[in-house]
C-alpha positions as CSV (number, residue, x, y, z in Angstrom):
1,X,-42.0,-22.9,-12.1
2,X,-40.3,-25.8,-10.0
3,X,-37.6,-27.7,-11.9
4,X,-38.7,-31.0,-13.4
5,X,-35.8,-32.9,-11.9
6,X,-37.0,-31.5,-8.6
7,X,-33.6,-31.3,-6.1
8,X,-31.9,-34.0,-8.1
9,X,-30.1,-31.6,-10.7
10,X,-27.1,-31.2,-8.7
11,X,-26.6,-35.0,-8.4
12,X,-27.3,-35.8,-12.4
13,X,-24.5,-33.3,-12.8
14,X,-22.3,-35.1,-10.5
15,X,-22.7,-38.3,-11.5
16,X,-22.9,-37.2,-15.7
17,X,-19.2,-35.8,-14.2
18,X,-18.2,-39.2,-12.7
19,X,-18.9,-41.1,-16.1
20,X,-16.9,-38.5,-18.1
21,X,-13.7,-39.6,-16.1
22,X,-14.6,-43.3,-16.3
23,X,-14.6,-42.5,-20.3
24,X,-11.4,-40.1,-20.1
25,X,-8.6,-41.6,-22.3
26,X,-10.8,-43.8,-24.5
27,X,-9.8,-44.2,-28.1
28,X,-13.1,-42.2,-29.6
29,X,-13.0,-39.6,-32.0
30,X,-15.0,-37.7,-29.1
31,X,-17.8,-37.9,-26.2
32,X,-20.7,-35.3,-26.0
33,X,-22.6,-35.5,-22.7
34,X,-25.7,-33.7,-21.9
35,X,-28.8,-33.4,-19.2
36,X,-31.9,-32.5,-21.3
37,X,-33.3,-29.6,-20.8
38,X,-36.1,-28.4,-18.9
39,X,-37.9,-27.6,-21.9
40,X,-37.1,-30.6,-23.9
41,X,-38.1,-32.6,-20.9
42,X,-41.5,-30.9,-20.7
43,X,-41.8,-31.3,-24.4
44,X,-40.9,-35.2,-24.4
45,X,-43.5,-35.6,-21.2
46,X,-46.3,-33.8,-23.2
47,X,-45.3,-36.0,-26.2
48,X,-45.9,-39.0,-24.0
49,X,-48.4,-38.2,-22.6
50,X,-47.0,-38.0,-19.2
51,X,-47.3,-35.7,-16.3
52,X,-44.6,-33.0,-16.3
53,X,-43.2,-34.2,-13.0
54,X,-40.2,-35.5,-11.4
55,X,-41.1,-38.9,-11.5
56,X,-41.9,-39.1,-15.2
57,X,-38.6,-37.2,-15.7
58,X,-36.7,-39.5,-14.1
59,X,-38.8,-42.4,-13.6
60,X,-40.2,-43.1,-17.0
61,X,-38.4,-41.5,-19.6
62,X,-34.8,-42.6,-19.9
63,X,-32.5,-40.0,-21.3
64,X,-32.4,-37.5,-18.8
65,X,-28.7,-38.0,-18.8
66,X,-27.0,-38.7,-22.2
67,X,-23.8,-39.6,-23.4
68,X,-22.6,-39.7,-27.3
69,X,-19.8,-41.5,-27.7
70,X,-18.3,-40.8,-31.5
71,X,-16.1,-43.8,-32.7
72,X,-13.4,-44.4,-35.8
73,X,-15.1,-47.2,-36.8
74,X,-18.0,-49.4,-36.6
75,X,-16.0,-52.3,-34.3
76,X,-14.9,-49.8,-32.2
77,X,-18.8,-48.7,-31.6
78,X,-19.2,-52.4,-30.5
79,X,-16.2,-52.5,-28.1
80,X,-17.5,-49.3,-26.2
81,X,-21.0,-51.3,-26.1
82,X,-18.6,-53.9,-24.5
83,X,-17.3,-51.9,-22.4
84,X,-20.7,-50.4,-21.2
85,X,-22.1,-53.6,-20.6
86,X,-19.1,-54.7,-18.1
87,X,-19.7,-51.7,-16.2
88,X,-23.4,-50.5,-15.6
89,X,-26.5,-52.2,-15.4
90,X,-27.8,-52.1,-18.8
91,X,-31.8,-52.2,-19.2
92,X,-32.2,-51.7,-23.0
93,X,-30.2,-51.8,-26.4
94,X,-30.9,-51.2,-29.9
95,X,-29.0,-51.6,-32.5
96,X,-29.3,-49.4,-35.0
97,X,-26.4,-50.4,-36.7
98,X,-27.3,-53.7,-38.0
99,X,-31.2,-52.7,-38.4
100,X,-31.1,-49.3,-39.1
101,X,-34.2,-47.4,-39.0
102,X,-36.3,-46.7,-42.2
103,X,-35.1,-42.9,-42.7
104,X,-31.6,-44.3,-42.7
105,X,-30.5,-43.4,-39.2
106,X,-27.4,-45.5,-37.4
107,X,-26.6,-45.9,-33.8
108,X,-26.0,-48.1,-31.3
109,X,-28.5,-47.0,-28.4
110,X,-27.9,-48.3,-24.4
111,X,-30.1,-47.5,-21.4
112,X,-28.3,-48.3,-18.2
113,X,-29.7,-47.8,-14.6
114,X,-26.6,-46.1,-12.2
115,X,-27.0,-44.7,-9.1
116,X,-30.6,-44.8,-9.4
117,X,-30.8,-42.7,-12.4
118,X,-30.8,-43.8,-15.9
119,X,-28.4,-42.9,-18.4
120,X,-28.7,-42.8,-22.4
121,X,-25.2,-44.2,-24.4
122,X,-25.3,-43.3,-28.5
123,X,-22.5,-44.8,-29.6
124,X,-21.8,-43.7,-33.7
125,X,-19.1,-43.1,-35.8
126,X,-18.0,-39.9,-37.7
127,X,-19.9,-40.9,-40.7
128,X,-23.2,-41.3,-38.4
129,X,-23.1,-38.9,-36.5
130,X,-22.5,-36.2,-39.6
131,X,-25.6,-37.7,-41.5
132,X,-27.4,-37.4,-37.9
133,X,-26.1,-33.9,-37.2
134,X,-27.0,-33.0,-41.3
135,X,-30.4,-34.9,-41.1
136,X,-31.2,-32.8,-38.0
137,X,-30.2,-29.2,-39.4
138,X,-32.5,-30.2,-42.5
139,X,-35.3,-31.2,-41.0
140,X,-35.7,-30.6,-37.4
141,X,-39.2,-28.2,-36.9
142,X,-39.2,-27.3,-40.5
143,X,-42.2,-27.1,-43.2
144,X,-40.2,-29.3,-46.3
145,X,-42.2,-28.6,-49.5
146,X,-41.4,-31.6,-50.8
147,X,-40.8,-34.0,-47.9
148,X,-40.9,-37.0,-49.3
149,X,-37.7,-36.5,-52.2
150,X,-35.7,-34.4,-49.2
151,X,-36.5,-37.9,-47.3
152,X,-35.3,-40.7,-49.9
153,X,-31.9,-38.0,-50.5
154,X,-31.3,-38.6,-47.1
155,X,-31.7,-42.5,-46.9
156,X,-29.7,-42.8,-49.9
157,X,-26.6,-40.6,-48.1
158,X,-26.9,-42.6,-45.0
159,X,-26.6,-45.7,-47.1
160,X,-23.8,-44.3,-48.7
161,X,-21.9,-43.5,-45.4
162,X,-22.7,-46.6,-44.2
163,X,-20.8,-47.8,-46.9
164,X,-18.1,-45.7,-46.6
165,X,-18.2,-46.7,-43.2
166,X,-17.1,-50.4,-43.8
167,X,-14.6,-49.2,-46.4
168,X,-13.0,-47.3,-43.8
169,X,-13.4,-50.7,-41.4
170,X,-11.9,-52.8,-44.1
171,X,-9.2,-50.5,-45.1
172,X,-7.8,-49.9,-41.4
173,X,-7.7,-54.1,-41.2
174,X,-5.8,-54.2,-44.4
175,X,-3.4,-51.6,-42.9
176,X,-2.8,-53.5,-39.8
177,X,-3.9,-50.9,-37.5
178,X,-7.1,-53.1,-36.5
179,X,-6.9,-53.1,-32.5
């Protein structure tokens, strides 16, 4: 079986390697960076009901090449979406921050268009990204017996990290360490 991304595998690595140096020497807590899978790709084309091609690979879904950017805090998420904005062309945000979705989930999400490919940016901070990560290992392709308790356990821990999250934002201005 052909690749999805057709010849242009080689070049998403290169450029997914040219954004990690323009991130190098950030003050994050760390940066994850990926190109999906074949089979993830497949999945998410069949899930859209989209030819498993090149072109709806890298035409008309968006996150072939991802980036997770894991902040301190929440103002720092907002500088690197700053930051993001000064440099690429962006072509969608949603903040997921300040409208999180139903289940409880936080991020800032950015699609930017660079060198003719697009690029996914989650920015998050430690607290949302360990609810993600926990959320995931719960209940990612799992039978839950009782789906909808497991489900209002997790909103109520992302609300609680999402506290925690401005308590940690408020204590680091009270400190004076605020940049």
């Amino acid at each position: 079986m052909n690749s999805i991304y057709g010849e242009h595998l080689p070049e998403m690595n290169a450029i997914a390697d040219e954004i990690s140096r323009m991130l190098e020497n950030g003050n994050y807590e760390h940066i994850r960076r990926r190109i999906k899978s074949e089979e993830s790709m497949r999945n998410k084309c069949r899930l859209n009901h989209l030819p498993e091609n090149e072109r709806s690979a890298l035409e008309s879904i968006h996150d072939a090449i991802g980036f997770r950017i894991i902040c301190h805090f929440i103002d720092e998420v907002y500088d690197y979406a700053k930051m993001i904005r000064n440099a690429f062309t962006v072509t969608a945000e949603k903040d997921y921050i300040r409208d999180c979705k139903p289940n409880g989930y936080r991020s800032y999400h950015m699609i930017v268009r660079y060198k003719g490919y697009y690029v996914e940016f989650q920015l998050r901070t430690i607290a949302m990204d360990t609810w993600a990560s926990l959320e995931h290992e719960i209940k990612y392709k799992k039978e839950l017996s009782n789906p909808e308790l497991i489900g209002a356990e997790l909103k109520r821990c992302a609300d609680e990290l999402a506290s925690c999250d401005i308590s940690m934002q408020v204590l680091r201005k009270r400190s004076g360490r605020a940049l």
